[in-house]
VEXDREN-2710 file (C-alpha; in Angstrom, 1 decimal):
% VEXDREN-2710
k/r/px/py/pz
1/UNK/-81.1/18.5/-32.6
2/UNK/-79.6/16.2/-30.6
3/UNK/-75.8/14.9/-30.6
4/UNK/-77.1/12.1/-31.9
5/UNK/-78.6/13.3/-34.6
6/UNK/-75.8/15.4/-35.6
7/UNK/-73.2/14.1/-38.2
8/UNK/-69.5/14.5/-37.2
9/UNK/-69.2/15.8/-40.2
10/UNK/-71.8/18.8/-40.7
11/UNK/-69.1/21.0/-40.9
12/UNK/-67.4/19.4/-43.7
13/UNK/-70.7/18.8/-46.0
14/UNK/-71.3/22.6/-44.9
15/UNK/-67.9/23.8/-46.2
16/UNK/-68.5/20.8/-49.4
17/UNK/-71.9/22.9/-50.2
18/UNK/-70.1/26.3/-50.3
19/UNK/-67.3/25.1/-52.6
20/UNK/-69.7/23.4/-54.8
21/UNK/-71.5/27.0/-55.0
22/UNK/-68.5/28.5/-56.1
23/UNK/-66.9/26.3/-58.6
24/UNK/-70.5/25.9/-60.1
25/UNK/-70.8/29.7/-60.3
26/UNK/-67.4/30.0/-61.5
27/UNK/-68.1/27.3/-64.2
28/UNK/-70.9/29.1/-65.6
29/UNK/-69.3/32.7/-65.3
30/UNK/-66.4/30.9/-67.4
31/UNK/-68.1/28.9/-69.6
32/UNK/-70.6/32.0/-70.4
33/UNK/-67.3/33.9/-71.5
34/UNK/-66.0/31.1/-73.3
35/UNK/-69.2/31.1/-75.9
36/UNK/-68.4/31.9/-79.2
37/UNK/-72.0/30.3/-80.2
38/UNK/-71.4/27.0/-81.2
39/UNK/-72.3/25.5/-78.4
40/UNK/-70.7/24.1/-75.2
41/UNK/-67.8/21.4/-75.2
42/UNK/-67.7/18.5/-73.3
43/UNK/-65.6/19.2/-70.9
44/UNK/-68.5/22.5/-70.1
45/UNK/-70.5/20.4/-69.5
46/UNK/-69.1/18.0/-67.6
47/UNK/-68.1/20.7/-65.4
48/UNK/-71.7/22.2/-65.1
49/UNK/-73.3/19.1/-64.4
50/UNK/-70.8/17.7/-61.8
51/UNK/-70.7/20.9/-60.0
52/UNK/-74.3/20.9/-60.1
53/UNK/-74.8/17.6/-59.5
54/UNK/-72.6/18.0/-55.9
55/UNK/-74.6/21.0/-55.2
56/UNK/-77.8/19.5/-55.3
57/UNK/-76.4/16.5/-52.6
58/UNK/-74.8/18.8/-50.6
59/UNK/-77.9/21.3/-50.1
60/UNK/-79.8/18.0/-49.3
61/UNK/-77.7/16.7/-46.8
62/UNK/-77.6/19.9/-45.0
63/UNK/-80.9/20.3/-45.2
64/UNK/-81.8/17.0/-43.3
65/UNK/-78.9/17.5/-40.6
66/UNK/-81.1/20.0/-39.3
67/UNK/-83.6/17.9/-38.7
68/UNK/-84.2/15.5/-36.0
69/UNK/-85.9/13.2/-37.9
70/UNK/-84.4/13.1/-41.7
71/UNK/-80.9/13.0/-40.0
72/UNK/-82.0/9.3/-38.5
73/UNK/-81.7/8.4/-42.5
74/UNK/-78.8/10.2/-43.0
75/UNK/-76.0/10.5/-40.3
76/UNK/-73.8/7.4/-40.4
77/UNK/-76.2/5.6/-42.7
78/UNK/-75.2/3.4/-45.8
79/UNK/-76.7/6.4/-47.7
80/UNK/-74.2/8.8/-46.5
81/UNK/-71.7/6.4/-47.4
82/UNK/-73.0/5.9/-51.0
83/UNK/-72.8/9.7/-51.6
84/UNK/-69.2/10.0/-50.2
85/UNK/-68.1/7.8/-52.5
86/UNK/-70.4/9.2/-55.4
87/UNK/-69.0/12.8/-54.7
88/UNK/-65.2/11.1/-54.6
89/UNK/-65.7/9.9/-57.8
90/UNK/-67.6/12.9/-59.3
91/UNK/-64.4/15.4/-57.8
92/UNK/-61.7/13.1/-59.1
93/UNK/-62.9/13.3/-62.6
94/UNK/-64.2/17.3/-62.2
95/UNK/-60.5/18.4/-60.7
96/UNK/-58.2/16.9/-64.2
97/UNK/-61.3/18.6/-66.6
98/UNK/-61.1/22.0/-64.9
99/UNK/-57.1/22.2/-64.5
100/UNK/-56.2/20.9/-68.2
101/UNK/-54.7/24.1/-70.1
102/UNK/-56.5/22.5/-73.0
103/UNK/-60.3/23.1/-72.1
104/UNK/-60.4/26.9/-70.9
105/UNK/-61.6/26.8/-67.6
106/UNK/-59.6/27.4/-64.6
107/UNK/-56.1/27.7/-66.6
108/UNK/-54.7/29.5/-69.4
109/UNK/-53.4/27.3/-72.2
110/UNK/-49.2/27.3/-70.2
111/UNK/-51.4/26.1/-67.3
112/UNK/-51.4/29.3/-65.9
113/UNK/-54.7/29.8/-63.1
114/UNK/-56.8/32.2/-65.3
115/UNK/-59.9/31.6/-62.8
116/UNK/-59.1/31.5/-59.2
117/UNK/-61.9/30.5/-57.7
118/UNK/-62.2/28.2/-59.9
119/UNK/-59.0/26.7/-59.8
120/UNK/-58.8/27.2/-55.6
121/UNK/-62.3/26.1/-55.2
122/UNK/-62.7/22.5/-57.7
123/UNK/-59.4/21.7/-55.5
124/UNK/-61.0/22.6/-52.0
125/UNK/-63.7/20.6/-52.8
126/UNK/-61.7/17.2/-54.1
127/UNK/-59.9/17.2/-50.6
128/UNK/-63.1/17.7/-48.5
129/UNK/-64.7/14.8/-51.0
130/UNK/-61.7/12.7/-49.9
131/UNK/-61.8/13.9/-46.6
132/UNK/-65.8/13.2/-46.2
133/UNK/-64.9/9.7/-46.8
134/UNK/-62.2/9.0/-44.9
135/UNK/-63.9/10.5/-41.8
136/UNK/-67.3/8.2/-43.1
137/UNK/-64.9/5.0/-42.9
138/UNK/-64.0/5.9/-39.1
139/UNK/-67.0/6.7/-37.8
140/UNK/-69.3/3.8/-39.9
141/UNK/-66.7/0.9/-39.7
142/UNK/-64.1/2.1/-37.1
143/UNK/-61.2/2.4/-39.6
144/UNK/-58.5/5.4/-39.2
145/UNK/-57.1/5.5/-42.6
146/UNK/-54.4/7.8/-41.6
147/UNK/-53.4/5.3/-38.4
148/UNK/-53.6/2.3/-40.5
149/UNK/-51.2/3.9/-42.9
150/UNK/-48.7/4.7/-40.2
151/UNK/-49.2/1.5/-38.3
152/UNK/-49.1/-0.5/-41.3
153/UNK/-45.4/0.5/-42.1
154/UNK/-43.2/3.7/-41.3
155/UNK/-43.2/6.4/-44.2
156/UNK/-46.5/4.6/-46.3
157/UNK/-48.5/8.1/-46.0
158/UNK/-45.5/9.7/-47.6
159/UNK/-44.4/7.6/-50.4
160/UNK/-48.4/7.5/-50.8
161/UNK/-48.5/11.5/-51.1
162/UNK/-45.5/11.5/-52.8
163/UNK/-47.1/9.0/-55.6
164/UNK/-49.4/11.2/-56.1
165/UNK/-47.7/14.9/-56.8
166/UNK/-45.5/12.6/-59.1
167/UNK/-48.7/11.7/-61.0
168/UNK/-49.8/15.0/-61.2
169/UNK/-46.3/17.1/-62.3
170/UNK/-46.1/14.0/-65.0
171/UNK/-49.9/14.6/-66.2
172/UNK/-49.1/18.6/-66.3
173/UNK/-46.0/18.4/-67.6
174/UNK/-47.3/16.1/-70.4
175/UNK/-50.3/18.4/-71.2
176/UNK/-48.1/21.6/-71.2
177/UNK/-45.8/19.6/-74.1
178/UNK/-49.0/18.7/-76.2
179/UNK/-50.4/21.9/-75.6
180/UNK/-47.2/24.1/-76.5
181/UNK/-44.6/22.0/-78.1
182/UNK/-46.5/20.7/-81.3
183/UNK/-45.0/23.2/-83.7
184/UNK/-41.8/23.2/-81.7
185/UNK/-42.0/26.4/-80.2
186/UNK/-40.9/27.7/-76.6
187/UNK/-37.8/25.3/-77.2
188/UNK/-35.9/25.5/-73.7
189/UNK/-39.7/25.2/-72.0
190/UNK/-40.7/22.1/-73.7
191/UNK/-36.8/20.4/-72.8
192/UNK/-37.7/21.3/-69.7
193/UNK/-41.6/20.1/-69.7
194/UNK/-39.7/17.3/-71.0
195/UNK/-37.5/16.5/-68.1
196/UNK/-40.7/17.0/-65.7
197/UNK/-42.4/13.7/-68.1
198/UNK/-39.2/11.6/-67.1
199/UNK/-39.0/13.0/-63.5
200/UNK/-42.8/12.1/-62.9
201/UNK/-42.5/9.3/-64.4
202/UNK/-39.1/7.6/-62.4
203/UNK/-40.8/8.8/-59.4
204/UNK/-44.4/7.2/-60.1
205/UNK/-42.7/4.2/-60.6
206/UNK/-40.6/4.4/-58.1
207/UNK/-43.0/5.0/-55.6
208/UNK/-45.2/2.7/-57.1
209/UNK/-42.8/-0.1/-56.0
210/UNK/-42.0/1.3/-52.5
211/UNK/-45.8/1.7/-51.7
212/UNK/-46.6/-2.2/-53.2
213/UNK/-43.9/-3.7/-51.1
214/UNK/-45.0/-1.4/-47.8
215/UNK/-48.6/-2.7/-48.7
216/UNK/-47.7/-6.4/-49.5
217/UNK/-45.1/-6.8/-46.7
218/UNK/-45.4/-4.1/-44.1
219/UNK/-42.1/-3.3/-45.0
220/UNK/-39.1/-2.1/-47.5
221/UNK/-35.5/-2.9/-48.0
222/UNK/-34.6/0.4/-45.5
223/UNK/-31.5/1.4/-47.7
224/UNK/-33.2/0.9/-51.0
225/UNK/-35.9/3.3/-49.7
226/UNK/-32.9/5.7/-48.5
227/UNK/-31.1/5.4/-51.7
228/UNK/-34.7/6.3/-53.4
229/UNK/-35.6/9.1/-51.7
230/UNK/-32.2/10.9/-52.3
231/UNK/-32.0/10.3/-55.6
232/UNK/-35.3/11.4/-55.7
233/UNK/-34.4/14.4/-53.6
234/UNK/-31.9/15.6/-55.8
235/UNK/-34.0/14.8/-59.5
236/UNK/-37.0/17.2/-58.2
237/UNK/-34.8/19.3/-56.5
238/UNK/-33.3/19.9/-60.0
239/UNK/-37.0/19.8/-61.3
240/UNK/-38.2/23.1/-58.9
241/UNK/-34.6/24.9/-60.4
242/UNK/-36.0/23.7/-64.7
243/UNK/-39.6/23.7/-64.0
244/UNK/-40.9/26.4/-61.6
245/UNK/-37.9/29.2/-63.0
246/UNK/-39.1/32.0/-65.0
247/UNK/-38.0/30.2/-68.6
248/UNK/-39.5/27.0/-67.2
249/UNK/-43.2/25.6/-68.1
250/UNK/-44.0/25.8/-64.2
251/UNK/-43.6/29.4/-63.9
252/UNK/-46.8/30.6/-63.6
253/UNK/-48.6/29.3/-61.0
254/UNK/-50.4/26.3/-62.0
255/UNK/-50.9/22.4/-60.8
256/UNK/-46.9/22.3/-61.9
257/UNK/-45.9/25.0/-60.3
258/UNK/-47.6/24.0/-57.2
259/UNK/-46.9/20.0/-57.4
260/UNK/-43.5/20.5/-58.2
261/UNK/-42.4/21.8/-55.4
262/UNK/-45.0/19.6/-53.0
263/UNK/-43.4/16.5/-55.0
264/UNK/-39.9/18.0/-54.1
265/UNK/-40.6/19.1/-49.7
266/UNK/-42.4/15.4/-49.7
267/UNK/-39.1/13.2/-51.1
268/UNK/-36.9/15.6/-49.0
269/UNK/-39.6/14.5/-45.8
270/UNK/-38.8/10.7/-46.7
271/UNK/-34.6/11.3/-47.3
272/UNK/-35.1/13.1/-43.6
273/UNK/-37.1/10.5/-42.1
274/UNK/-35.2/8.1/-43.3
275/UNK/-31.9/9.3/-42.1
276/UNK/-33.7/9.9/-39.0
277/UNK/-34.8/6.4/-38.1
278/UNK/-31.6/5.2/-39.0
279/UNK/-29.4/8.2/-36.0
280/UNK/-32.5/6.5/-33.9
281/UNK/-31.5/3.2/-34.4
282/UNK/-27.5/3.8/-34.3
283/UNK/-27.6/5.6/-31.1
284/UNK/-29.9/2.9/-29.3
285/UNK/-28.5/-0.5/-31.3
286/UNK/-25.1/-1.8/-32.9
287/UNK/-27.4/-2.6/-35.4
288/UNK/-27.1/-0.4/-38.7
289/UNK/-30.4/-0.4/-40.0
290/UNK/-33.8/-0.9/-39.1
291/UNK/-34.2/-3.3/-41.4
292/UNK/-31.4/-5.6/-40.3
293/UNK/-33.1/-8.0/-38.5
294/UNK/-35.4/-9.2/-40.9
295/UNK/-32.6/-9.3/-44.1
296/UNK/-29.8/-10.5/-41.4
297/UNK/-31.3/-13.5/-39.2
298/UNK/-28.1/-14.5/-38.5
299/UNK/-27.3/-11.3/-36.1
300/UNK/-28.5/-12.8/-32.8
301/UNK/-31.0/-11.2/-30.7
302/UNK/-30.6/-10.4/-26.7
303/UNK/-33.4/-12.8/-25.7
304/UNK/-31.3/-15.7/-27.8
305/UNK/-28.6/-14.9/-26.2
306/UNK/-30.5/-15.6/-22.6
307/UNK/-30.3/-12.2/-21.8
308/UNK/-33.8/-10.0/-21.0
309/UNK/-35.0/-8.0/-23.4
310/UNK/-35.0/-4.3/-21.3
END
């Protein structure tokens, strides 16, 4: 094979094809336990059928990297394009099926990982979906998602990650309250599952915003943003002390265990950054924000002034 022939990302549809091995094994290993003969749910067999669905593509694709000839069709192509996407799609409606308390699979019904490698494993294999694309986008059309994101405007890929742990706590949170809280038991857990609903939910929105104006205007109000984040700072902060403490609904380890504290280090990683840019800007300017120049236009610049910009 030569280098031209060979796909930047082999390595990443090699590692997709083992992880789509092991959650489809794991699926069937759970699902086979789960039989109490009246047949599979849905959920089963979505889960089956995606997993084997990704690990029929993947064994393809593999299989014509290491040839010469059916890699022409396959490295850089529309095709491989197509099936990025396809597998994208498949893993973002597999990952929610396989972590909901209420179907059996990976978690317990708290949300508690019952199956590891199943849990581990559906998750590996929605990143390297996501990741599969994003390096597809570069190579096919030149794009760098992650420098357009930084270019576009500072902190995007963070409010954009933090967006999405805020989904996710809100979702589990939610499904550990319907799941556990309908005949009012585990009272100080479902308060608690509660307050992860309203955190999720203030920080989706927020973020929301903060992501809409980055997109829309390359920019946002910089002391809004900072007032954001530390409020948000200090509402997950409080939501890793309710959530992930032994009487809390995130106890065990679970997608609110785990995005509970990711939503939490990702506001604190904006509230730093943003007190960051603004020592830069202090020490190097008399101006005190970044964003002062474009909500101030009356502060006058050096090169109004007649004096050379250094």
């Amino acid at each position: 094979m030569t280098s031209q022939t060979r796909s930047p990302r082999f390595v990443q549809w090699l590692a997709f094809l083992v992880f789509s091995i092991i959650t489809l094994g794991s699926v069937v290993e759970v699902v086979k336990e789960n039989d109490n003969g009246e047949g599979r749910t849905a959920a089963e067999s979505w889960s089956i059928t995606c997993a084997a669905i990704t690990f029929s593509i993947t064994a393809i694709v593999n299989a014509m990297h290491l040839n010469s000839i059916s890699s022409i069709f396959i490295v850089g192509t529309k095709i491989e394009g197509a099936l990025c996407v396809l597998l994208v799609i498949f893993w973002i409606a597999l990952v929610p099926v396989v972590t909901d308390s209420r179907t059996g699979l990976a978690v317990d019904n708290v949300g508690a990982v019952d199956n590891g490698n199943l849990y581990y494993f559906s998750w590996a294999g929605f990143v390297c979906s996501i990741l599969l694309f994003v390096s597809y986008l570069q190579d096919a059309f030149g794009i760098n998602v992650a420098g357009e994101l930084k270019n576009r405007s500072p902190r995007l890929s963070l409010w954009s990650a933090h967006l999405a742990t805020a989904i996710v706590v809100m979702g589990a949170s939610a499904n550990f309250y319907d799941s556990s809280c309908g005949l009012n038991q585990n009272g100080s857990k479902c308060s608690r599952a509660v307050y992860g609903i309203v955190v999720g939910a203030i920080a989706t929105l927020c973020s929301v915003a903060i992501v809409g104006m980055k997109i829309a205007t390359s920019r946002a109000p910089f002391l809004a943003e900072t007032l954001v984040s530390f409020i948000l700072v200090v509402l997950t902060g409080f939501g890793v002390a309710f959530i992930t403490s032994q009487n809390g609904p995130g106890a065990e380890l679970g997608n609110l265990y785990y995005f509970t504290w990711a939503s939490f280090l990702t506001s604190f990683m904006l509230f730093a950054n943003c007190i960051e840019d603004y020592n830069t800007v202090s020490n190097n300017t008399n101006i005190e924000t970044p964003n002062d120049l474009e909500m101030n236009p009356s502060i006058p610049s050096p090169e109004s002034n007649g004096v050379p910009s250094p």
